[in-house]
N, CA, C and O atoms as a Tinker XYZ file with bonds, in Angstrom:
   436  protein
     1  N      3.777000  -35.163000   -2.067000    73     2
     2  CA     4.582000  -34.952000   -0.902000    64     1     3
     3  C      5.998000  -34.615000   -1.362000    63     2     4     5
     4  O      6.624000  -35.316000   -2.156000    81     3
     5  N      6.540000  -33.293000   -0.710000    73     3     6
     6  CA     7.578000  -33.287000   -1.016000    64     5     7
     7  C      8.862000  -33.126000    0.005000    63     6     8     9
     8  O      8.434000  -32.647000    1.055000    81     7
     9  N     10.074000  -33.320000    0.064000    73     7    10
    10  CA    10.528000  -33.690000    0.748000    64     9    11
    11  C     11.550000  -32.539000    0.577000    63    10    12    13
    12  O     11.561000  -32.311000   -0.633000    81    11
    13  N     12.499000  -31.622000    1.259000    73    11    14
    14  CA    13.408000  -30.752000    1.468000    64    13    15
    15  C     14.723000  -31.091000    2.595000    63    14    16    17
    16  O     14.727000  -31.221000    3.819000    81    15
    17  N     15.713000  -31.156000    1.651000    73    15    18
    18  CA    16.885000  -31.227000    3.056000    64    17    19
    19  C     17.529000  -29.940000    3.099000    63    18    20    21
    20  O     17.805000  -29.260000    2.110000    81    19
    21  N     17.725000  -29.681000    4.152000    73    19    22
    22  CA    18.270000  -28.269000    5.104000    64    21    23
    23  C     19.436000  -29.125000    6.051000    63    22    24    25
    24  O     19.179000  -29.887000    6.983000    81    23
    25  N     20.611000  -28.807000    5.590000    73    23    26
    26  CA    21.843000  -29.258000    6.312000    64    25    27
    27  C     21.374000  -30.619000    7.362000    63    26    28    29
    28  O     20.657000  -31.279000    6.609000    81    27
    29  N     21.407000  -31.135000    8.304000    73    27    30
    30  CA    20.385000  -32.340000    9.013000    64    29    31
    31  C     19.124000  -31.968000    8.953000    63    30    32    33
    32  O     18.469000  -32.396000    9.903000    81    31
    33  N     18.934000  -31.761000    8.707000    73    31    34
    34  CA    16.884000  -31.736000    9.011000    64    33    35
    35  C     16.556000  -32.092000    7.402000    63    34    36    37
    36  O     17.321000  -32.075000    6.437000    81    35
    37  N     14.957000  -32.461000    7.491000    73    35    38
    38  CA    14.369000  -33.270000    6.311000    64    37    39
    39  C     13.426000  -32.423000    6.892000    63    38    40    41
    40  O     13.081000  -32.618000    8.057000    81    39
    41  N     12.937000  -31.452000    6.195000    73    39    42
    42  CA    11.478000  -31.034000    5.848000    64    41    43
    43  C     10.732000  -31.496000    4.790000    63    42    44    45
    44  O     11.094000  -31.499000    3.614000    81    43
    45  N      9.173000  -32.075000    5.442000    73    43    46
    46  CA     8.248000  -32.181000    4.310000    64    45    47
    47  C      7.660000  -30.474000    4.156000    63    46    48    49
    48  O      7.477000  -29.541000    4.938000    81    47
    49  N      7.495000  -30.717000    2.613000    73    47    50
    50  CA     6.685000  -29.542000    2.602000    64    49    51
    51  C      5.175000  -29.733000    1.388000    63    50    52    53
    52  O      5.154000  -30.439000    0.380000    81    51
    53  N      4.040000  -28.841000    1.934000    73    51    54
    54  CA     3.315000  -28.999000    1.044000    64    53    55
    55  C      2.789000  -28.035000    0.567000    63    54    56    57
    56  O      2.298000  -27.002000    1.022000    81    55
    57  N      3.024000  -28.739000   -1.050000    73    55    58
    58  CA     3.017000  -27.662000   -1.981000    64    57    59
    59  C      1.674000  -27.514000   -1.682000    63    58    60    61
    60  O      1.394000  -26.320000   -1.571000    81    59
    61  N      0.461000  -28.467000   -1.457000    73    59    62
    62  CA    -0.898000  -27.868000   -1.965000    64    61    63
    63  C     -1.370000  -26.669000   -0.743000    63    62    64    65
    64  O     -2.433000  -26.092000   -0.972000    81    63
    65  N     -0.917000  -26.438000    0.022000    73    63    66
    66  CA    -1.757000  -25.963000    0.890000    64    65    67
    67  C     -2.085000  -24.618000    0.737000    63    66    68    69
    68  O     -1.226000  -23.754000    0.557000    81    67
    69  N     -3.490000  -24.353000    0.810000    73    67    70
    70  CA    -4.397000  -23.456000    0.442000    64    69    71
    71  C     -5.066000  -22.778000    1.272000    63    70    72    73
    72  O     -5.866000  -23.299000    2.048000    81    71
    73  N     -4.860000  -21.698000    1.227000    73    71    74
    74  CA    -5.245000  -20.116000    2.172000    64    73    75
    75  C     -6.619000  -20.508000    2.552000    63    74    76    77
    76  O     -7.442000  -20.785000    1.679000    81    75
    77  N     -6.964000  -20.551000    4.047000    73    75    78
    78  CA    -8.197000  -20.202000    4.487000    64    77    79
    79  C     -8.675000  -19.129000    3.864000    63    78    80    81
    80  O     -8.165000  -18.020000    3.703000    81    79
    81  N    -10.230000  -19.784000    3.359000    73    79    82
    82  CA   -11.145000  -18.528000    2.736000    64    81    83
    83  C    -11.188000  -17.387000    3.576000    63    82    84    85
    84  O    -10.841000  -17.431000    4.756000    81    83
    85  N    -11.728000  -16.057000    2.834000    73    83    86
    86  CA   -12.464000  -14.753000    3.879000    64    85    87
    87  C    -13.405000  -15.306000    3.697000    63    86    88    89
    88  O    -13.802000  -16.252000    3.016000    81    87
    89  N    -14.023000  -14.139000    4.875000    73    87    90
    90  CA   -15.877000  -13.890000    4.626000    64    89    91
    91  C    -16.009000  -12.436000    4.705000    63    90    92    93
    92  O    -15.604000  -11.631000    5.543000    81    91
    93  N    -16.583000  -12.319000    3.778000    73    91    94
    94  CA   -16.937000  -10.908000    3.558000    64    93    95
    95  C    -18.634000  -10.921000    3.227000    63    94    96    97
    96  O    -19.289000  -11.599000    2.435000    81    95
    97  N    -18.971000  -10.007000    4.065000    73    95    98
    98  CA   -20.508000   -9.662000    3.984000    64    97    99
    99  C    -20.888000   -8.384000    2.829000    63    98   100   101
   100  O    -20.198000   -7.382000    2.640000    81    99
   101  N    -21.886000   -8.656000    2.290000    73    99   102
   102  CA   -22.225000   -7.439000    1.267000    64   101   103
   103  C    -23.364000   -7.227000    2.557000    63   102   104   105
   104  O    -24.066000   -7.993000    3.217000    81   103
   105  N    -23.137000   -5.781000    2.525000    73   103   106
   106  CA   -24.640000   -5.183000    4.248000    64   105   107
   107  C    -25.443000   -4.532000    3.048000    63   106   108   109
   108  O    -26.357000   -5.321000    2.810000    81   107
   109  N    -25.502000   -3.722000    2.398000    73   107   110
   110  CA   -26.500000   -3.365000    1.400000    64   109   111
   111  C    -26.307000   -3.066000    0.053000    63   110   112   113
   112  O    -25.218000   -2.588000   -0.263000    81   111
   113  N    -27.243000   -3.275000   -0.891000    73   111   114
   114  CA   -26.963000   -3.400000   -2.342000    64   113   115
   115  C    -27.790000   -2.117000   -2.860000    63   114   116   117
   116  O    -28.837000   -2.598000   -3.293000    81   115
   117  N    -27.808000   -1.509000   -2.932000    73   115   118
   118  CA   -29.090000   -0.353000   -3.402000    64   117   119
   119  C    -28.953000   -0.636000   -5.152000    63   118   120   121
   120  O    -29.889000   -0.691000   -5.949000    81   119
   121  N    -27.769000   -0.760000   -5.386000    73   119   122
   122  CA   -27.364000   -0.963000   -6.795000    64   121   123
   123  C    -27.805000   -2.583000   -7.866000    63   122   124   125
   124  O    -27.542000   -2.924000   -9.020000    81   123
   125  N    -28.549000   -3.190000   -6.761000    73   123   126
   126  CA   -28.423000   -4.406000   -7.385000    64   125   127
   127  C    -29.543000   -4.602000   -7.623000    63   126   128   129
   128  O    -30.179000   -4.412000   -6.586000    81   127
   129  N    -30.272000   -4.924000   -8.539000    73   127   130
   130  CA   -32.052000   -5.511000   -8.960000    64   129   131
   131  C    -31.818000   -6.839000   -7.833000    63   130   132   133
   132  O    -30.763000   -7.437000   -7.622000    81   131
   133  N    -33.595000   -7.148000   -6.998000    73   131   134
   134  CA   -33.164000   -7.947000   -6.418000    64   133   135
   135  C    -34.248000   -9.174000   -6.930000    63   134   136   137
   136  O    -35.436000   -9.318000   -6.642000    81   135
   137  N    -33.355000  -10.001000   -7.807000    73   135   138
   138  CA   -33.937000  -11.406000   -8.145000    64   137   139
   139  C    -34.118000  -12.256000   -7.209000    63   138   140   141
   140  O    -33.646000  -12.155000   -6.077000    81   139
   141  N    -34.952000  -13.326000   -7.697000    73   139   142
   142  CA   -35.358000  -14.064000   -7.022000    64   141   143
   143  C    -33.708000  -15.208000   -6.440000    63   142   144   145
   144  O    -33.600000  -15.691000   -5.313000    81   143
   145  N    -32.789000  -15.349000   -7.438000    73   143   146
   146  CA   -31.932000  -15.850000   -7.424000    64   145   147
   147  C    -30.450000  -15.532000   -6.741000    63   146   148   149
   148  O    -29.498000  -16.189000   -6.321000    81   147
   149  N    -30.933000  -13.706000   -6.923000    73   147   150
   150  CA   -29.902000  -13.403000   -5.826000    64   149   151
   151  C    -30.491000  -13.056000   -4.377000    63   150   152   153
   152  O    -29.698000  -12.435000   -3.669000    81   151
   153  N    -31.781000  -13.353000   -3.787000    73   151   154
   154  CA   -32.235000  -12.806000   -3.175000    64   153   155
   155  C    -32.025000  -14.724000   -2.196000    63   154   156   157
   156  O    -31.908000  -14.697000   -0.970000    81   155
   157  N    -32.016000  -15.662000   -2.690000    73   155   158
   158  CA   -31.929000  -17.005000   -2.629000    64   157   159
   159  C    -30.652000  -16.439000   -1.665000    63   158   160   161
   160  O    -30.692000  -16.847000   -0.505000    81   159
   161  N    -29.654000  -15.647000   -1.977000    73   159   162
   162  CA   -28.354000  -15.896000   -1.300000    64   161   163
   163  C    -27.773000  -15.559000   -0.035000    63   162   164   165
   164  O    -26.675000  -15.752000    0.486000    81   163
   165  N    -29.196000  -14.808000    0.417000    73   163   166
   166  CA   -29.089000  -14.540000    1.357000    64   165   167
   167  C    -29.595000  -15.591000    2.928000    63   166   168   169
   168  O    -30.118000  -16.703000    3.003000    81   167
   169  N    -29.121000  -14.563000    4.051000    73   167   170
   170  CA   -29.474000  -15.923000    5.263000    64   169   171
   171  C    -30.538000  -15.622000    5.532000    63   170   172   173
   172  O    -31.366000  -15.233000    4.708000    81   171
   173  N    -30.789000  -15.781000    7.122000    73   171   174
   174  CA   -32.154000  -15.851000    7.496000    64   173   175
   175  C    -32.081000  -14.190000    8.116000    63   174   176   177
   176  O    -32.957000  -13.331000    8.224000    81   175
   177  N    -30.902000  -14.194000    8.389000    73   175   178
   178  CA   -30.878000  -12.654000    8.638000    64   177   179
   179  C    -30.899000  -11.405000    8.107000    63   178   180   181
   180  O    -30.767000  -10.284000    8.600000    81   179
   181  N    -31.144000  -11.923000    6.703000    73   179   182
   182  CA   -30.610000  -10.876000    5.635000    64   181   183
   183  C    -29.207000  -10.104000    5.359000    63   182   184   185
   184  O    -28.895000   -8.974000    4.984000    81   183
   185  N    -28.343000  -11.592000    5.830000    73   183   186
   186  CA   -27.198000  -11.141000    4.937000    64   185   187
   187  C    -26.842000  -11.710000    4.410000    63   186   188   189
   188  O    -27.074000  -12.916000    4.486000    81   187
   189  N    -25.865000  -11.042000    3.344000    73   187   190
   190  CA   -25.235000  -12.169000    2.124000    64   189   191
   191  C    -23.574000  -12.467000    2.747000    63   190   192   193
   192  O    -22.987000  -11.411000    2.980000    81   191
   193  N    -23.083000  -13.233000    2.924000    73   191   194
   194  CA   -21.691000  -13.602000    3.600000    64   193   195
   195  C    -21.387000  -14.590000    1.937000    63   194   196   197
   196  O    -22.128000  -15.373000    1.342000    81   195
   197  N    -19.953000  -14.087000    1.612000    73   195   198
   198  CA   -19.181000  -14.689000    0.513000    64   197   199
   199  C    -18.512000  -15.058000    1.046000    63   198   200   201
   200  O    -18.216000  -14.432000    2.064000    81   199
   201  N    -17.835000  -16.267000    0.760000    73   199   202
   202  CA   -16.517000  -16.904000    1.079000    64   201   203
   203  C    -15.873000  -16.741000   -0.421000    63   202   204   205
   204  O    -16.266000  -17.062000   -1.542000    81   203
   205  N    -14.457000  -15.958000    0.188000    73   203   206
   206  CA   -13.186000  -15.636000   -1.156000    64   205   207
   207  C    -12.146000  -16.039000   -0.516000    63   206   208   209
   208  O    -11.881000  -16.236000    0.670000    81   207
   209  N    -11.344000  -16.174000   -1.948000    73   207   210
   210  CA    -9.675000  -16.653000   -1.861000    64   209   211
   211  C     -9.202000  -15.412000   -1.059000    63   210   212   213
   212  O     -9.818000  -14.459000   -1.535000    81   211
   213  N     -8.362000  -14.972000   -0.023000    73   211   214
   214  CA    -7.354000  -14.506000   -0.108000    64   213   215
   215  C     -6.731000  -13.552000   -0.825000    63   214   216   217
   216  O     -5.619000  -14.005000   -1.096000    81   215
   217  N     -6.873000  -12.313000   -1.343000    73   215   218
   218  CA    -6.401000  -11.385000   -2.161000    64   217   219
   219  C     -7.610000  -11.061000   -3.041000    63   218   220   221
   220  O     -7.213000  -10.502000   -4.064000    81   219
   221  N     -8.512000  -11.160000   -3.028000    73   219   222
   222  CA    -9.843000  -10.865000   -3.572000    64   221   223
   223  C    -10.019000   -9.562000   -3.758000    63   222   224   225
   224  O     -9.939000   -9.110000   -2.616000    81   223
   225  N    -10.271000   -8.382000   -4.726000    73   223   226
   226  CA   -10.398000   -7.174000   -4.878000    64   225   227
   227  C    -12.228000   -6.929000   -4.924000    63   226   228   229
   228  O    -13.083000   -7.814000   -4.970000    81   227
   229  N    -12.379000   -5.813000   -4.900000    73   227   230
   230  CA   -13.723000   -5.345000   -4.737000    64   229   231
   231  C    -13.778000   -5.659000   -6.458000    63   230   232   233
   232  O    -14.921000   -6.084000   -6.625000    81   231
   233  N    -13.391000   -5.652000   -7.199000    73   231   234
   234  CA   -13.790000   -5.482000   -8.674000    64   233   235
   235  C    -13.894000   -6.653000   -8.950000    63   234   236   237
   236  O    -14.636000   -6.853000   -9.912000    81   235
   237  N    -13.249000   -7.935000   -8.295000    73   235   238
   238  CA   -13.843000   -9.327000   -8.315000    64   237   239
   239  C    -15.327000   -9.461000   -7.635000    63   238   240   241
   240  O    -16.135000  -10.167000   -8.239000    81   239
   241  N    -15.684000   -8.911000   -6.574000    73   239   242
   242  CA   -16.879000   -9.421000   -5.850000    64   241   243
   243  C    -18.061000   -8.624000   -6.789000    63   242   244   245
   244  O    -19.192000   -8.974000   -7.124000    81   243
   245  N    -17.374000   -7.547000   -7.023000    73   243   246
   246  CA   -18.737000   -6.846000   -8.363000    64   245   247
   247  C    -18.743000   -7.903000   -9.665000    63   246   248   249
   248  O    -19.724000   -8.274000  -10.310000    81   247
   249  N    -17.662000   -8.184000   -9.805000    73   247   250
   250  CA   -17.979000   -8.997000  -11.491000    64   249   251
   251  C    -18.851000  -10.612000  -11.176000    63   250   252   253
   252  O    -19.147000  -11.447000  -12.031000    81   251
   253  N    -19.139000  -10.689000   -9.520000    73   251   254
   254  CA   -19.592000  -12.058000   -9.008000    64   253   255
   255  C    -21.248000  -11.492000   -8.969000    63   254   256   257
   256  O    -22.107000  -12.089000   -8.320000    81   255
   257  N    -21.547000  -10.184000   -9.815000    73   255   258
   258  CA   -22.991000   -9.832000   -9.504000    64   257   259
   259  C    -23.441000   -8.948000  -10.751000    63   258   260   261
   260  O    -23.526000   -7.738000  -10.959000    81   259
   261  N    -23.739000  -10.345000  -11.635000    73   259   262
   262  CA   -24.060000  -10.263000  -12.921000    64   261   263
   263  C    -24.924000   -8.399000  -12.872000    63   262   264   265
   264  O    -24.727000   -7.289000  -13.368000    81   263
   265  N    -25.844000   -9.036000  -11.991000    73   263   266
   266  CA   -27.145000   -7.775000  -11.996000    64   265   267
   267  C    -26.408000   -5.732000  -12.142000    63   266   268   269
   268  O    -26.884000   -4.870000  -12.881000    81   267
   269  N    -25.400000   -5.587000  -11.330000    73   267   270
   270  CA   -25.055000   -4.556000  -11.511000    64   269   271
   271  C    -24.596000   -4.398000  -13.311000    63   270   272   273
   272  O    -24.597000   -3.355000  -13.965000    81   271
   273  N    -24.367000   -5.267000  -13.608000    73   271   274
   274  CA   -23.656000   -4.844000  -15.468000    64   273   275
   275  C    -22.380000   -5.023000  -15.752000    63   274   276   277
   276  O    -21.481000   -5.501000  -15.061000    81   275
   277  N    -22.375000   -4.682000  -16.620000    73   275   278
   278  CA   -20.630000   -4.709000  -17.187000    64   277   279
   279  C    -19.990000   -3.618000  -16.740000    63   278   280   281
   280  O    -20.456000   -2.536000  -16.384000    81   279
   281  N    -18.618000   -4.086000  -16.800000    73   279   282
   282  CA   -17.390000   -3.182000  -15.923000    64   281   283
   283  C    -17.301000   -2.313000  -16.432000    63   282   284   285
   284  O    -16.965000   -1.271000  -15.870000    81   283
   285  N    -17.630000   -2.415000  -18.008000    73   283   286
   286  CA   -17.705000   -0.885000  -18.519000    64   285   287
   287  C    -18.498000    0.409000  -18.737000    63   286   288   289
   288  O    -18.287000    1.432000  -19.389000    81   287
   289  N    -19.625000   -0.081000  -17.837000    73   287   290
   290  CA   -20.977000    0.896000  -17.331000    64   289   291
   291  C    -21.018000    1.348000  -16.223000    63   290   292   293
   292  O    -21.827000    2.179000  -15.813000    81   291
   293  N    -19.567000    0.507000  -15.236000    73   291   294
   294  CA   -19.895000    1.017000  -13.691000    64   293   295
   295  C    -19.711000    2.606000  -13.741000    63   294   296   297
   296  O    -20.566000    3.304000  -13.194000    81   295
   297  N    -18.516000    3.248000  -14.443000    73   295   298
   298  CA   -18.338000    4.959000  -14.962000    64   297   299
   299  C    -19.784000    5.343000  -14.984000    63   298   300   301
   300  O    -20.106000    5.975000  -13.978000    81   299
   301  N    -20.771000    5.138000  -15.867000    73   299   302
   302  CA   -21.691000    5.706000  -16.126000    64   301   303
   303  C    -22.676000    5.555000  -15.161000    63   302   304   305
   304  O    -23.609000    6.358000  -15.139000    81   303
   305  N    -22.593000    4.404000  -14.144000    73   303   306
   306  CA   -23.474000    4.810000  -12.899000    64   305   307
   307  C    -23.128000    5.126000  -11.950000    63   306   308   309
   308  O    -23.898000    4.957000  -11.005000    81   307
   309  N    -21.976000    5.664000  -11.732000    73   307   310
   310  CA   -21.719000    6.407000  -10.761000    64   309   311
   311  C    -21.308000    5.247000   -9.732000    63   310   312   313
   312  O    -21.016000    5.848000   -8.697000    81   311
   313  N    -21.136000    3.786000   -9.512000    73   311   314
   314  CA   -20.636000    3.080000   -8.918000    64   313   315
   315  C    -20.130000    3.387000   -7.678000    63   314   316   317
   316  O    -18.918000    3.604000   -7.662000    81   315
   317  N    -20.673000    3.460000   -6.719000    73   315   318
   318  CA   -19.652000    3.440000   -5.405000    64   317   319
   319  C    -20.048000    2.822000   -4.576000    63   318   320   321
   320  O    -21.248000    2.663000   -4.353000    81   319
   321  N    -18.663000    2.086000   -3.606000    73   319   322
   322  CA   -18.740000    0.883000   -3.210000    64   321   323
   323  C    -18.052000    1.134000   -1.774000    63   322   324   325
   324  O    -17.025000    1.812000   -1.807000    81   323
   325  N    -18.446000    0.718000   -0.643000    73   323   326
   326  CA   -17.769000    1.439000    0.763000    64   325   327
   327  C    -17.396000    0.103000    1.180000    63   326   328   329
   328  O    -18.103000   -0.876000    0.941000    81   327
   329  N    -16.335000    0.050000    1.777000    73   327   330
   330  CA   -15.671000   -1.030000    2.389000    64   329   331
   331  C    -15.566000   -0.755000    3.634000    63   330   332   333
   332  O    -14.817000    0.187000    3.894000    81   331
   333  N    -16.405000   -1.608000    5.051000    73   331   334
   334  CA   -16.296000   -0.650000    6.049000    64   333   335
   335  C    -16.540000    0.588000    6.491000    63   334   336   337
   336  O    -15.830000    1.237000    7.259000    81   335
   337  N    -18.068000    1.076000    5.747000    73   335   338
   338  CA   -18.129000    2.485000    5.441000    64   337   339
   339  C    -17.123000    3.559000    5.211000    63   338   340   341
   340  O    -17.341000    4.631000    5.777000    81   339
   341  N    -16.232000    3.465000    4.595000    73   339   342
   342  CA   -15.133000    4.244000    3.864000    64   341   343
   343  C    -15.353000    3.762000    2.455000    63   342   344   345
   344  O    -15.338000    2.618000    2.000000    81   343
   345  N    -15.550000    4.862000    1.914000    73   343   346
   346  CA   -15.260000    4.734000    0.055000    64   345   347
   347  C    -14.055000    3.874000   -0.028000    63   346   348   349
   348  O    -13.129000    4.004000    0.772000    81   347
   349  N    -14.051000    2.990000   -0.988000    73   347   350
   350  CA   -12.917000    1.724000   -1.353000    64   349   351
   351  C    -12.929000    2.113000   -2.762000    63   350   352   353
   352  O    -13.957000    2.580000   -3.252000    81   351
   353  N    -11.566000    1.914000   -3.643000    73   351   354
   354  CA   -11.650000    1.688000   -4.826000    64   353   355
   355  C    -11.562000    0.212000   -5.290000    63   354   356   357
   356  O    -11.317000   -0.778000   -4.601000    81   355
   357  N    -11.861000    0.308000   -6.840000    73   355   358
   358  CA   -12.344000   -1.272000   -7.040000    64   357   359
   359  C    -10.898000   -2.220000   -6.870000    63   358   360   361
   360  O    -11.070000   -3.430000   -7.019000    81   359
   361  N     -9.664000   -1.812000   -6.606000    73   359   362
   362  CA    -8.345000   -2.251000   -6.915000    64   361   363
   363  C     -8.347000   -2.916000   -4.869000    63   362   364   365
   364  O     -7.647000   -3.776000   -4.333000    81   363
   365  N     -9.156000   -2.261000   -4.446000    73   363   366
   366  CA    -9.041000   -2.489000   -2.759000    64   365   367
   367  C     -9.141000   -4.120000   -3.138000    63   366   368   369
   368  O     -9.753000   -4.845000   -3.922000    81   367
   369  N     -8.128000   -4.224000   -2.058000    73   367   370
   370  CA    -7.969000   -6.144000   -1.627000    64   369   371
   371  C     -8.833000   -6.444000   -0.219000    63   370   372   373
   372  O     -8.498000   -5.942000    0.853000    81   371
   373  N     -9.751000   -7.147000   -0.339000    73   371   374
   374  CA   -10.649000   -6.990000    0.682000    64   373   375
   375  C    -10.457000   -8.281000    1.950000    63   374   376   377
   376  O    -10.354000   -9.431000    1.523000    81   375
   377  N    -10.418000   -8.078000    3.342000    73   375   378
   378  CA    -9.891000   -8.780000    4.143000    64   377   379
   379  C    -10.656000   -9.606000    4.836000    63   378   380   381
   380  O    -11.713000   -9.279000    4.296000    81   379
   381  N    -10.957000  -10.380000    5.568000    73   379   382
   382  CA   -11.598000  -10.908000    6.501000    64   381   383
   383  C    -12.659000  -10.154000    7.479000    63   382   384   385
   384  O    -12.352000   -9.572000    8.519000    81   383
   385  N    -13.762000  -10.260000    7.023000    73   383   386
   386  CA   -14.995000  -10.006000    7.945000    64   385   387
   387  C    -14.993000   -8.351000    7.561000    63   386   388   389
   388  O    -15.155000   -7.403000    8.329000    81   387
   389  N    -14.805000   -8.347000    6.426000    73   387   390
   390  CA   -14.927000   -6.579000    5.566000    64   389   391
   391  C    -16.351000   -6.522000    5.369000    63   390   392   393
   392  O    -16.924000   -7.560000    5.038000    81   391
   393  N    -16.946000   -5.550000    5.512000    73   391   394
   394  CA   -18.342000   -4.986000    5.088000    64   393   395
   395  C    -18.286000   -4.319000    3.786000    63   394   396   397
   396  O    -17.488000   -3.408000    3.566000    81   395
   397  N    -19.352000   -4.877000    2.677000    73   395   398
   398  CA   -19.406000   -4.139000    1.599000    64   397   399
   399  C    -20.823000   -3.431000    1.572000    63   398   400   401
   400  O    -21.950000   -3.919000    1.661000    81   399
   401  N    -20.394000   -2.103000    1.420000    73   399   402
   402  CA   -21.715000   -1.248000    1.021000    64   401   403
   403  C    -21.807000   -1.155000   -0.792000    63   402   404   405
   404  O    -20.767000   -0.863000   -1.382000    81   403
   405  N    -22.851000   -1.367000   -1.455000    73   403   406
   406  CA   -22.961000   -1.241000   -3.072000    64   405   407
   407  C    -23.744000   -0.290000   -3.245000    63   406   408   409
   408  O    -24.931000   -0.541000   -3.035000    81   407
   409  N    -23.364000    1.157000   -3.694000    73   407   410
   410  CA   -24.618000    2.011000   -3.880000    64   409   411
   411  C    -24.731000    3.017000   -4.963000    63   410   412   413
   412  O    -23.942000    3.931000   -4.725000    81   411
   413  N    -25.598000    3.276000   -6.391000    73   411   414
   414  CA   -25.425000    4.067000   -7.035000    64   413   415
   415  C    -26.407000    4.939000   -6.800000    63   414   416   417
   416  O    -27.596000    4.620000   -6.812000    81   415
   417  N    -25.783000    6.617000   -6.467000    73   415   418
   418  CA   -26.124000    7.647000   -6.299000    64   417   419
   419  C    -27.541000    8.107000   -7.159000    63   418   420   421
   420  O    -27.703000    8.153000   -8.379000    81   419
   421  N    -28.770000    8.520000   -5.745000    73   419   422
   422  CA   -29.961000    9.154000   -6.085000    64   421   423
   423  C    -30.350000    9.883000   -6.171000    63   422   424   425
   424  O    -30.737000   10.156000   -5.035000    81   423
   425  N    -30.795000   11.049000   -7.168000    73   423   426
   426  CA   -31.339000   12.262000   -6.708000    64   425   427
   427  C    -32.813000   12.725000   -7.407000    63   426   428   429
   428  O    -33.453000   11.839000   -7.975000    81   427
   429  N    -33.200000   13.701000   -7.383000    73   427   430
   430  CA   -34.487000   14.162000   -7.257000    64   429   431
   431  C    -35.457000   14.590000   -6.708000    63   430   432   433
   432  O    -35.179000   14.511000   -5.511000    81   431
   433  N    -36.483000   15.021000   -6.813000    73   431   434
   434  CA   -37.081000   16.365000   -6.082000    64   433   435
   435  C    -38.762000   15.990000   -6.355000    63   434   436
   436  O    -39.639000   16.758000   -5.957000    81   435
């Protein structure tokens, strides 16, 4: 507990207090192998809802999903990630009740 004086007034202030989490939903993974363990994480509805700190970037919620790979392969698969169906880059700070799309590009004939 800490205590602050401001000319008459005594403010407490507290240092600990800590940002209500987001929730951010991942809506589809096309990019992700689906284990038994990440498949566990989902609801009954088939979605996955994360709870994050506050300033959370898309390149944090990818490094929270072992299965896509290392950061230094996302280049080579073509990685793209829609926030709200708009292309996001991985530096995007993602907000409260944001939709993540995860999808690496298919082609063939």
């Amino acid at each position: 507990m800490v205590w602050k004086t401001y000319g008459l007034n005594r403010i407490y202030m507290n240092s600990r207090i800590k940002s209500k989490p987001i929730r951010v939903k991942i809506n589809t993974t096309f990019a992700i192998g689906n284990t038994e363990a990440f498949n566990s994480q989902f609801n009954r509805n088939g979605d996955l809802i994360l709870e994050l700190e506050p300033g959370t970037t898309v390149q944090e919620v990818l490094l929270r999903l072992p299965a896509i790979g290392a950061p230094e392969n996302w280049s080579d698969l073509f990685l793209h990630v829609f926030v709200n169906h708009k292309v996001a880059g991985f530096d995007r700070i993602l907000e409260d009740r944001d939709i993540l799309d995860i999808h690496i590009p298919l082609s063939g004939g």
